[in-house]
C-alpha positions in Angstrom: 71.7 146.8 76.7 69.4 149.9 75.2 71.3 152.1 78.0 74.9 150.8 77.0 73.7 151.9 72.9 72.6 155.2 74.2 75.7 155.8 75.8 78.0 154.5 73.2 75.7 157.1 70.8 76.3 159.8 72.8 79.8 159.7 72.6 79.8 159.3 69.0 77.6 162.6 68.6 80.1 164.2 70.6 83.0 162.7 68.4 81.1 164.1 65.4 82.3 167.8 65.9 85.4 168.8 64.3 86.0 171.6 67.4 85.7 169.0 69.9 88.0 166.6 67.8 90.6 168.8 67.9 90.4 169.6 71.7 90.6 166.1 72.2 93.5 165.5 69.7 95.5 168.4 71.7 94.2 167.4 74.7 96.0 163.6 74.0 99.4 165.3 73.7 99.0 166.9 77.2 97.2 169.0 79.7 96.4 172.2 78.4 94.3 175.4 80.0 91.9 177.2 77.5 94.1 179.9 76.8 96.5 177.2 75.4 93.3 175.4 73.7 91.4 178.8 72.2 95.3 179.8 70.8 96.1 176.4 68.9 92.4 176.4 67.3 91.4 179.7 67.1 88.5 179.7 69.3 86.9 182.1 71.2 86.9 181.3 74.9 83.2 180.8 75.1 83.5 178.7 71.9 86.0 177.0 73.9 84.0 177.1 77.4 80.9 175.6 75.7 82.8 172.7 73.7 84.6 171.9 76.8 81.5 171.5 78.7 80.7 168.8 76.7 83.1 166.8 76.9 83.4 167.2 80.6 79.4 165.9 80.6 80.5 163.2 78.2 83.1 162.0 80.4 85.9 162.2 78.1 87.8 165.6 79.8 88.1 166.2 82.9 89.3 169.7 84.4 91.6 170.4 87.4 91.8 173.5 88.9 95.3 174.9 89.6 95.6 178.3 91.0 93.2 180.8 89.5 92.9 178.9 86.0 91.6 175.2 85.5 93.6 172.6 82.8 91.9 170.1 81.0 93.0 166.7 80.3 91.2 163.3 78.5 90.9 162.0 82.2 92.3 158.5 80.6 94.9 158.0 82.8 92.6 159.3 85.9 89.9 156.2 84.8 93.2 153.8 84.0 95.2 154.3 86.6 95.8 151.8 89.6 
């Protein structure tokens, strides 16, 4: 039960940045690569980079490489699907 309330507060604390909100919100529309990400918020790739990380440790992006670049996604549909 404690570890279930940990984890359920960690994802709040990472819920409570407005930078990560909004990856998230685009993220929900579609995959998009950071280029895509930094240009819609006005981030700095390593602003980006570290927010990113984040959420990838948090479990609610995942990233899939594709050539030379990597895209981001929620991952719902990658932890929904079958």
């Amino acid at each position: 039960m404690k570890a279930d309330l940990r984890d359920q507060a960690q994802g709040f604390g990472l819920l409570s940045d407005p930078t990560r909100l909004g990856i998230l919100s685009l993220l929900a529309k579609g995959p998009k690569n950071i280029t895509a990400l930094c240009k819609a918020l006005g981030l700095k790739p390593p602003t980006a980079s570290h927010h990113l990380g984040l959420l990838r440790m948090g479990r609610l992006v995942v990233g899939t490489r594709q050539g030379k670049s990597v895209v981001y996604s929620t991952g719902f549909w990658q932890r929904h699907a079958g």
